[in-house]
C-alpha positions as CSV (number, residue, x, y, z in Angstrom):
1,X,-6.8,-2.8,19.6
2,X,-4.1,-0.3,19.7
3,X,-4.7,3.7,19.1
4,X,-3.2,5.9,17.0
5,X,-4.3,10.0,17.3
6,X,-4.3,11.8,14.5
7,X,-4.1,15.8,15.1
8,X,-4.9,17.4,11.5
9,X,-7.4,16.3,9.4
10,X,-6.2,17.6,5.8
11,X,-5.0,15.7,2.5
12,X,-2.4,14.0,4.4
13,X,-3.8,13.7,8.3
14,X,-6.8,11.9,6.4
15,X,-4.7,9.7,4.8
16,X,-2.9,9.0,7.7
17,X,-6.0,7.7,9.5
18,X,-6.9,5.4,6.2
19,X,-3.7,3.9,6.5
20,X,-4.0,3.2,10.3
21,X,-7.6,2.3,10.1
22,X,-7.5,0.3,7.0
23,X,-4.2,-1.7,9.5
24,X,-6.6,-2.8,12.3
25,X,-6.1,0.5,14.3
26,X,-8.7,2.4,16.1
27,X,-7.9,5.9,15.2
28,X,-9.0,9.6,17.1
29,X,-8.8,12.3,14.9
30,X,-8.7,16.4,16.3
31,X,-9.5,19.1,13.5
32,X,-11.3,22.1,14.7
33,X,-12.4,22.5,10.7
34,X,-16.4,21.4,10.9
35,X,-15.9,19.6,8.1
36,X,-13.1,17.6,8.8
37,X,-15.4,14.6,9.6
38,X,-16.7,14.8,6.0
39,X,-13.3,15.4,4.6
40,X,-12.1,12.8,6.3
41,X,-14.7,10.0,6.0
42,X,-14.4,10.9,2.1
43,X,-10.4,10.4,2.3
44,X,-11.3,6.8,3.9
45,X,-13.7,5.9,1.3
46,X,-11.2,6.3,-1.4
47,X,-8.7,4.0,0.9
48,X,-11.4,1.6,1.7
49,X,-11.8,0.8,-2.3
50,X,-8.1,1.2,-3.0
51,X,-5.6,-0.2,-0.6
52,X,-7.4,-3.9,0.0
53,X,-7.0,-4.1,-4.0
54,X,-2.6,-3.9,-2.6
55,X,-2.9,-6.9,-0.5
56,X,-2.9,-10.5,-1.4
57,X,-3.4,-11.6,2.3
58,X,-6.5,-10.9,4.3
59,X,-7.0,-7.6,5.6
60,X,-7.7,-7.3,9.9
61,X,-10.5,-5.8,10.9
62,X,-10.9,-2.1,10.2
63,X,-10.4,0.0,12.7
64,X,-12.7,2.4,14.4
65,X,-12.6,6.1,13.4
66,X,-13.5,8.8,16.0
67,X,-13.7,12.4,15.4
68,X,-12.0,14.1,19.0
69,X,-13.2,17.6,20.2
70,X,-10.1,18.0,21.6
71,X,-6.7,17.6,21.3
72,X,-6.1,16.0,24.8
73,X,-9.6,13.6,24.2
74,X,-7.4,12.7,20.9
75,X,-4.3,12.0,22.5
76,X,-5.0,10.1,25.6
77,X,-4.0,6.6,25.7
78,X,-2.6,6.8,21.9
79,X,0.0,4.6,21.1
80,X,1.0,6.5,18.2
81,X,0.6,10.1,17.5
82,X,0.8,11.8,14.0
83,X,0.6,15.6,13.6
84,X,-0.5,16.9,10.3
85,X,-1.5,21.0,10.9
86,X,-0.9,23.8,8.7
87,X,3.6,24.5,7.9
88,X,3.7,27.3,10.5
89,X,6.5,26.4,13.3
90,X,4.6,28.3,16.2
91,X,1.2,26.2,15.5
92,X,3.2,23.4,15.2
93,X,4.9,24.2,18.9
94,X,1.6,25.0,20.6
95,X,0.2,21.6,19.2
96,X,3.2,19.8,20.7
97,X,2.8,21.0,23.6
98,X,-0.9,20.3,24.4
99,X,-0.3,16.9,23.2
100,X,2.5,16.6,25.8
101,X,0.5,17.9,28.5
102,X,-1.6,14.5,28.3
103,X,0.9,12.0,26.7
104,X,4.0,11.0,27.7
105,X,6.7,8.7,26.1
106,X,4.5,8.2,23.0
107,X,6.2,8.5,19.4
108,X,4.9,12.0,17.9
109,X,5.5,11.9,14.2
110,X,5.3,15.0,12.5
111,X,4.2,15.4,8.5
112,X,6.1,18.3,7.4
113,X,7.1,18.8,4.3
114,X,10.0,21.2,5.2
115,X,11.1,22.1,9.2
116,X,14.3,19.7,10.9
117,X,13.2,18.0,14.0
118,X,15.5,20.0,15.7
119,X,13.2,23.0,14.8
120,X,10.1,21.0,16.1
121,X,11.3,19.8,19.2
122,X,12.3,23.5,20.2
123,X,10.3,24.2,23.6
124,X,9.0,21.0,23.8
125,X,8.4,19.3,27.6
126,X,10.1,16.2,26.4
127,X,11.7,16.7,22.6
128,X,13.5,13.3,22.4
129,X,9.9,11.7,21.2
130,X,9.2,14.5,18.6
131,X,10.7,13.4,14.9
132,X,9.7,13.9,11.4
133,X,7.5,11.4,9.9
134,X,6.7,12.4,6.1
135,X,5.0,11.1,4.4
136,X,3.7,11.1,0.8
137,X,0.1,11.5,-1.1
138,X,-1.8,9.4,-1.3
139,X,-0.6,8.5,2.3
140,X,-3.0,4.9,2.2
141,X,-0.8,3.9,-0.7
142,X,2.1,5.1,-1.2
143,X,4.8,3.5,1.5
144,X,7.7,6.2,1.8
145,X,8.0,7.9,4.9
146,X,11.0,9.8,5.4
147,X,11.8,9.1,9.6
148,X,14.4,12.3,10.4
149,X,15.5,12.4,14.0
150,X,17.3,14.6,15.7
151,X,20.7,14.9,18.0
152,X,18.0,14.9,20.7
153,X,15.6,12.1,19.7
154,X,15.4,9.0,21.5
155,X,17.3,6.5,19.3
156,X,14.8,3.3,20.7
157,X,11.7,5.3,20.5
158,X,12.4,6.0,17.2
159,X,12.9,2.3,16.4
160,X,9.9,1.6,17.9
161,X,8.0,4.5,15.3
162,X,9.6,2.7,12.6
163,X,8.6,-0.6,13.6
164,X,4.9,0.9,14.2
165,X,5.3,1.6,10.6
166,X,6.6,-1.3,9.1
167,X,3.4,-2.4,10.3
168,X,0.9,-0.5,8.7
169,X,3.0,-1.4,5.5
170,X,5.1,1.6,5.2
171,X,8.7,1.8,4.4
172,X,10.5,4.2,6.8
173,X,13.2,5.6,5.5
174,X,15.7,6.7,7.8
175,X,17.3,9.9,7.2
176,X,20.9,9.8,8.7
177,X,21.1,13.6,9.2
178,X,18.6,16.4,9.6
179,X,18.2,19.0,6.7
180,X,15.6,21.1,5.5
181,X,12.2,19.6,3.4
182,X,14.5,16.0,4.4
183,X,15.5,14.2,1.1
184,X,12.9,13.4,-1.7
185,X,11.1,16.7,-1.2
186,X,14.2,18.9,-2.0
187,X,14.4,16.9,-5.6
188,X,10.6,18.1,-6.2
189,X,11.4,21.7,-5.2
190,X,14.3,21.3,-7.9
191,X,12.2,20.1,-10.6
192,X,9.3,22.2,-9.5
193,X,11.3,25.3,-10.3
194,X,12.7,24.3,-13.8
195,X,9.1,23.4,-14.6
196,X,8.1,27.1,-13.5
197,X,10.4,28.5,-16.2
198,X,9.0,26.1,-18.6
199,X,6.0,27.8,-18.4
200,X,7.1,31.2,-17.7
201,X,9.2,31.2,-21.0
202,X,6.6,29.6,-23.0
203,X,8.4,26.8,-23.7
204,X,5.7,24.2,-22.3
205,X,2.5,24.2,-21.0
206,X,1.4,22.6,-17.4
207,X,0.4,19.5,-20.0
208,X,3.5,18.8,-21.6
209,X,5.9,19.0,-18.6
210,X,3.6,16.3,-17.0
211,X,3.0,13.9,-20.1
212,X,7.2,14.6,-20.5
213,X,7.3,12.9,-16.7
214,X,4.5,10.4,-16.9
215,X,5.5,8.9,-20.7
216,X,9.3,8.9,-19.7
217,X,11.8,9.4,-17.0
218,X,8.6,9.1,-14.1
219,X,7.8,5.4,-14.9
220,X,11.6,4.7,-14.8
221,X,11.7,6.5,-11.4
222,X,9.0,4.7,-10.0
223,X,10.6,1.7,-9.6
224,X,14.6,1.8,-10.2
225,X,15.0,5.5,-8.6
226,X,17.5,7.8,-9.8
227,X,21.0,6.9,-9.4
228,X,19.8,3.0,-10.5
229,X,18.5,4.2,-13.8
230,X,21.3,6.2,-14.3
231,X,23.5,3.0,-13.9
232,X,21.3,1.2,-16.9
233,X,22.0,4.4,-19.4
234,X,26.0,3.8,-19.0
235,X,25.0,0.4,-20.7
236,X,27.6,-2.5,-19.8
237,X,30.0,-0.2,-18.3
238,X,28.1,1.6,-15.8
239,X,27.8,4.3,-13.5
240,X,31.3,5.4,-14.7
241,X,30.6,5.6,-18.0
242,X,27.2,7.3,-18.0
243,X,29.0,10.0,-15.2
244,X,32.6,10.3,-18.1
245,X,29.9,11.0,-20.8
246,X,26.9,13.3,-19.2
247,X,29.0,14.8,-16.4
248,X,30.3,18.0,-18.2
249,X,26.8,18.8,-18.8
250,X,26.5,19.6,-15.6
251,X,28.8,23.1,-16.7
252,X,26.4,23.9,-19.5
253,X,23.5,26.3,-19.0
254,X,20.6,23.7,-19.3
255,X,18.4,24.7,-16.4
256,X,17.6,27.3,-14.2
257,X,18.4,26.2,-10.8
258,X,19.9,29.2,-9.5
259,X,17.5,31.1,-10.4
260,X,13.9,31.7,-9.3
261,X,11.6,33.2,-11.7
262,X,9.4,36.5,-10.0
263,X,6.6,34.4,-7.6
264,X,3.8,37.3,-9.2
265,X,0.1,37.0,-9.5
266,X,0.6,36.6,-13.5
267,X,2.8,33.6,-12.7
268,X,0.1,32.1,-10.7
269,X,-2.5,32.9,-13.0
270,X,-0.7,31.6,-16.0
271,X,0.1,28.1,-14.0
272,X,-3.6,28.3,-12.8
273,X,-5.4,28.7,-15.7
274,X,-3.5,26.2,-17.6
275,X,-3.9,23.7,-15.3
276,X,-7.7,24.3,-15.0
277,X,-7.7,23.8,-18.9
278,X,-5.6,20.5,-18.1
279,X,-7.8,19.2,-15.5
280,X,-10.6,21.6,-14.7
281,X,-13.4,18.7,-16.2
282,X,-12.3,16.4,-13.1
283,X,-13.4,16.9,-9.1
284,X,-10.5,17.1,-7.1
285,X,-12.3,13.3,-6.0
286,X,-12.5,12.3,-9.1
287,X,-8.4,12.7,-9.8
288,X,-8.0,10.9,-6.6
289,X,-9.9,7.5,-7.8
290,X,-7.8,8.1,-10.9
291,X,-4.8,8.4,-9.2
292,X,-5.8,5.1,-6.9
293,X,-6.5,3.4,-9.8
294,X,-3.5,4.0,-11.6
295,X,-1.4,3.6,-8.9
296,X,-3.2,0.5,-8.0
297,X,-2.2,-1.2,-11.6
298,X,1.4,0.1,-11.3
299,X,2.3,-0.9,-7.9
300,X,0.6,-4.8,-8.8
301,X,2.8,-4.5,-11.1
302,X,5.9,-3.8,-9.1
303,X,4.3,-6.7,-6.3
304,X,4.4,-9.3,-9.0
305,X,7.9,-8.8,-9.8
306,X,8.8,-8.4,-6.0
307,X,10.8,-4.6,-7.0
308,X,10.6,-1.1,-5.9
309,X,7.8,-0.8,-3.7
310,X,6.2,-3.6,-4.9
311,X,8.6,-5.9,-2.4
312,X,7.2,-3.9,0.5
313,X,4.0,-4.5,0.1
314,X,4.7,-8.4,-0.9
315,X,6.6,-7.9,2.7
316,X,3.5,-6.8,4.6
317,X,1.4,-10.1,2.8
318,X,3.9,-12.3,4.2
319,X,3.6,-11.2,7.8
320,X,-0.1,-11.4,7.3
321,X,0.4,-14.6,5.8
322,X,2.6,-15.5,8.9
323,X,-0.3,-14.2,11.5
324,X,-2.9,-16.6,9.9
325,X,-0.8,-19.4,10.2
326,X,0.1,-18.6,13.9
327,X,-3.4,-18.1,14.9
328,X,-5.5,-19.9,11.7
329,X,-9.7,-18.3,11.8
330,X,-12.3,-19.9,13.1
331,X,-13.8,-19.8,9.8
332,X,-12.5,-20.2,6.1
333,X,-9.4,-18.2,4.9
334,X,-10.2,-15.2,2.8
335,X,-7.3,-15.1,0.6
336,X,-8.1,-13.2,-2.6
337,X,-10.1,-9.9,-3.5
338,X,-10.3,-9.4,-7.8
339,X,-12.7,-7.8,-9.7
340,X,-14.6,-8.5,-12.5
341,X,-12.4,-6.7,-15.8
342,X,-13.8,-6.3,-19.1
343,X,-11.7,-8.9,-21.0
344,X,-13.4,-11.0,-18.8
345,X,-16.7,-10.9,-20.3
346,X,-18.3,-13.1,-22.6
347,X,-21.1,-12.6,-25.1
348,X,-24.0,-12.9,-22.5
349,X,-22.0,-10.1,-20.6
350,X,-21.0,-12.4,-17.9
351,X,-17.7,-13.5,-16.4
352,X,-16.8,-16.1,-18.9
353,X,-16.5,-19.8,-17.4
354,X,-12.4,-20.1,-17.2
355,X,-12.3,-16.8,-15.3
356,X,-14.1,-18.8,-12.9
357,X,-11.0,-21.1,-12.5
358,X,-8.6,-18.3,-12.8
359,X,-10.5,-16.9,-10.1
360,X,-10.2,-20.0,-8.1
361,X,-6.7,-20.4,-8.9
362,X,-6.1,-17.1,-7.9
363,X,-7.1,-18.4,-4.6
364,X,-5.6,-21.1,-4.4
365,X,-2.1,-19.8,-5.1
366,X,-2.4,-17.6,-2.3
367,X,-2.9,-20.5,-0.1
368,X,0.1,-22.0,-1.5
369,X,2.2,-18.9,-0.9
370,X,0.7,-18.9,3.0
371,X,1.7,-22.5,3.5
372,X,5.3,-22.3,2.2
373,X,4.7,-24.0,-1.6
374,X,5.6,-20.5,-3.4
375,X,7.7,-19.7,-6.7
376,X,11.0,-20.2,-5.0
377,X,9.9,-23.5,-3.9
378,X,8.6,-24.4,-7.3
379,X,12.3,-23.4,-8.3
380,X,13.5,-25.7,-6.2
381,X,11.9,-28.8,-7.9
382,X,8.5,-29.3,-5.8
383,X,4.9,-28.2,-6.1
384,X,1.5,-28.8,-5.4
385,X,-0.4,-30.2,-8.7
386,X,-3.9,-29.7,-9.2
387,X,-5.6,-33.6,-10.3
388,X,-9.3,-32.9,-10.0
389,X,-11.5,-29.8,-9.6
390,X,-15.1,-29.6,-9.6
391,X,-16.8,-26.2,-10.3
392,X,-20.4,-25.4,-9.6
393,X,-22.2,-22.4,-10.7
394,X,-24.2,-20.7,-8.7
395,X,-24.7,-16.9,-9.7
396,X,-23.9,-14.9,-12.2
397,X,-20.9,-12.1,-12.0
398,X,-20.8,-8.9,-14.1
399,X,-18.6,-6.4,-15.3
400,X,-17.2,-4.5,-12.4
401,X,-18.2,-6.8,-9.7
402,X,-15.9,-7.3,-7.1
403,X,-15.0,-11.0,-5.6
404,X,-13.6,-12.5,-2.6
405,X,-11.8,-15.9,-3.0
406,X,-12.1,-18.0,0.2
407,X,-10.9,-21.6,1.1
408,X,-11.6,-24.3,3.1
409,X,-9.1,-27.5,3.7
410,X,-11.1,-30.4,3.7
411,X,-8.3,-32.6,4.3
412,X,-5.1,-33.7,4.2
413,X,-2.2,-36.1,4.2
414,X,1.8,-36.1,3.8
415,X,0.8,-36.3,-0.2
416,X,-2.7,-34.7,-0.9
417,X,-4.8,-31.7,0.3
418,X,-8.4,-31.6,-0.6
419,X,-9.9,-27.6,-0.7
420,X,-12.8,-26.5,-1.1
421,X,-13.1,-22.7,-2.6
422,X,-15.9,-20.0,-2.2
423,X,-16.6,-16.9,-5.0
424,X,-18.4,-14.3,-3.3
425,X,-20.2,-11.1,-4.4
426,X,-20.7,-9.5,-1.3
427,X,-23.0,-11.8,1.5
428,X,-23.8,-14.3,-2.4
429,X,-22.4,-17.2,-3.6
430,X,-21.1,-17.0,-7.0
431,X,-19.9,-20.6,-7.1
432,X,-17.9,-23.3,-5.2
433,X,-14.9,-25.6,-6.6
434,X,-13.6,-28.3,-5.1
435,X,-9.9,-29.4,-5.8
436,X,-7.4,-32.2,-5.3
437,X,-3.9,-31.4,-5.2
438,X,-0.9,-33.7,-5.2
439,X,2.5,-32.7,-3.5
440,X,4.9,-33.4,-6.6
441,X,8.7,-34.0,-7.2
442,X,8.7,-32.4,-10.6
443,X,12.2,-33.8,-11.5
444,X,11.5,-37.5,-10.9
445,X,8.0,-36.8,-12.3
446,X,5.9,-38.4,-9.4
447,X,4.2,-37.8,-6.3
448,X,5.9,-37.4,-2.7
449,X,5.3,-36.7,0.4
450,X,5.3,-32.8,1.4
451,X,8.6,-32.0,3.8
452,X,8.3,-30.7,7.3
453,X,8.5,-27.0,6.6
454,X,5.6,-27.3,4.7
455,X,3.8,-29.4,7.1
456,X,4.1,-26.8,9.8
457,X,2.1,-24.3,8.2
458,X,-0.3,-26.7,6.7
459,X,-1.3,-28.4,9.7
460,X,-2.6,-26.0,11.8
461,X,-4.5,-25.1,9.1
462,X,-6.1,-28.3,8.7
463,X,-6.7,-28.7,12.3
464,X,-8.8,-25.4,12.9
465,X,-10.7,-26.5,9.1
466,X,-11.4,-29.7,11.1
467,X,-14.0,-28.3,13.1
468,X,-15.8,-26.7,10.7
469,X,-19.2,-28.3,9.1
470,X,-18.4,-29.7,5.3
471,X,-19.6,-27.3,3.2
472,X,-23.1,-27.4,1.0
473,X,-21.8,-28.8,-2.3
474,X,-18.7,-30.6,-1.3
475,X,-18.3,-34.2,-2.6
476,X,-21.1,-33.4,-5.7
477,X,-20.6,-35.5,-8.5
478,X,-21.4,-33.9,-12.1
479,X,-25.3,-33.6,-12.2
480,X,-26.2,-34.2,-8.8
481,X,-29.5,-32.4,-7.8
482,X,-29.5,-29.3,-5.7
């Protein structure tokens, strides 16, 4: 189990630790704040019911959390170590070097928002292992973090951070040169300041600049980015076009840029107190599980269409998908988490009987996708058909109830697998089906025998399911007794 140390326990060192604990990592966090182990068990809560919702492929083992008393207890034997303290540069030295005092040659990412790497590493014992890692909040969910060396950084060491965070399904972006507040956070500061003069003028309220971003341009961000979406306004003729027809509007006196309105306490107070009567009726936790949830839908959405950041985290299944292959469980695979929506209620206000086999199949596809039988192999003329199932009902499952999807491979040859499915809630069963599936040639419109690069992921499979005692119910034939 490797360690990652974690010195900072806010917003963002929290959600740092959920992302490394929720990744299999045992995780030390220092924060002299007495109620940073509250802050930040509260922080992992929120992860532990959002980021397993990301994933199609079963999550590792979670991590253990503990809470260091100091910053050397944190740091020893880390392979990874993430400062997230307060933006002062001289806190942000004296850190560094206590953490260099009892680790040496480890990556130290830093979080900030706004200093170079340059600026960190000054004073430093050994500055080629200090960089900027920043991230973005919620740091469990969101995959962007911007990786800024310096002249002075170690160039493999800081291959090795971003491999660390490939891992933990992040996408590190690497900045090619160092600048102040890096790349994405200089575009906020930008719109953050025309958005203060909205106000200020009376021109909009803290409301309608958001519902302005969230009903328009900030979907479109989300997953094309700027320049992309750009590209689509020019219509058929492109980037050139849209620049020829909106680039002298870049001479006309639309925003306020270079200018800053007075930072004054009626400023603040005017920003404040329309933002309370935005948001006031919601806990700052509250927002969060919003957010999560939200973000949650969105970024599902992105994964199924393999864009944006939805193809990173379809890129952090596959490896998973990849490790269970390599080294198949003991056990049964745990493939699929869902939970219980409201259009999936019948009149007795319980999950209605297909969602049962969309829950299955839900399942089942992900076993497909693990051994090799995805969508691009479907394009290519060959798939798995399903030519019996057998579903037995067991328990009842309600509105909001969440369900794990595991499988079993009973058997197998070059032409048919046999599974055998398990809906959980929690430790009960909610039912069992049991499924044949025939490898097909769709073209010629009959079965035929699976190729080799499918039988190299299947097999293992079946040889580790071999071992296992048939489960209770497999075999049943319609009315049998219990």
């Amino acid at each position: 189990m490797r360690k990652a140390a974690i010195i900072g326990g806010g917003v963002i060192g929290g959600g740092w630790a959920a992302r490394f604990a929720l990744n299999g990592w045992d995780v030390a966090v220092f924060d002299p704040d007495p109620e940073a182990p509250r802050k930040v068990g509260e922080v992992i809560a929120n992860a532990r019911a959002a980021l397993p919702a990301l994933s199609d492929a079963p999550m590792p083992a979670e991590g253990r959390v503990h809470f260091a008393a100091t910053i050397t207890e944190a740091v020893e034997g880390a392979d990874y170590i993430q400062e997230s303290v307060s933006e002062r540069l001289d806190l942000k030295h004296r850190v560094f070097a206590q953490i260099q005092q009892a680790a040496h040659g480890v990556p130290i990412g830093s979080s900030t928002s706004g200093f170079k790497p340059s600026e960190l590493q000054q004073g430093a014992a050994d500055p080629s292992v200090i960089f900027v890692a920043h991230p973005f909040n919620p740091v469990y969910l969101l995959p962007l973090a911007e990786v800024v060396p310096s002249p002075a950084s170690d160039a493999a060491l800081i291959e090795r951070a971003k491999t660390i965070l490939r891992e933990i399904g992040m996408f590190p972006l690497h900045v090619r040169k160092e600048i102040d507040a890096h790349i994405a956070d200089r575009f906020l500061e930008a719109v953050w300041r025309e958005a203060l003069w909205l106000v200020k003028d009376g021109i909009a309220t803290t409301e309608e600049i958001d519902e302005a971003i969230r009903m328009g341009f900030g979907l479109r961000w989300g997953q094309m980015g700027l320049f992309e979406t750009y590209r689509v306004a020019g219509g058929e003729a492109g980037m050139k076009h849209f620049m020829a027809q909106f680039g002298p509007c870049l001479s006309w006196p639309w925003t306020k840029l270079t200018d800053v309105p007075e930072f004054n306490d009626a400023l603040v107070d005017l920003i404040a107190g329309q933002s309370d009567a935005q948001s006031g009726k919601y806990t700052i936790r509250e927002l969060e599980r919003i957010r999560d949830s939200n973000l949650i839908g969105f970024l599902r959405a992105l994964k199924d269409r393999d864009w944006g950041a939805g193809r990173v985290l379809n890129a952090h299944d596959a490896n998973r998908r990849a490790a269970l292959v390599a080294a198949p469980p003991e056990g049964p695979l745990e493939l699929a988490r869902m939970q219980v929506l409201p259009g999936w209620i019948d009149y007795n206000g319980h999950m209605t009987e297909s969602r049962y086999l969309f829950a299955a199949s839900e399942t089942c596809d992900a076993f497909l996708r693990l051994i090799g039988a995805d969508m691009a192999y479907v394009a290519s003329g060959f798939s798995y058909y399903t030519a019996e199932t057998h579903i037995l009902h067991k328990g009842e499952a309600k509105l909001g109830d969440r369900l794990t999807g595991s499988l079993q491979v009973l058997s197998a040859d070059e032409k048919r697998v046999r599974i055998f499915i398990t809906l959980r809630r929690g430790a009960d069963i909610v039912a069992t089906i049991e499924q044949m599936m025939l490898h097909v040639d769709m073209k010629a419109g009959r079965t035929c025998p699976a190729p080799a690069a499918i039988r190299a992921r299947l097999d293992p499979i079946v040889a580790a399911h071999a071992a296992l005692p048939l489960p209770e119910g497999a075999g049943r034939h319609v009315g049998q007794g219990r």
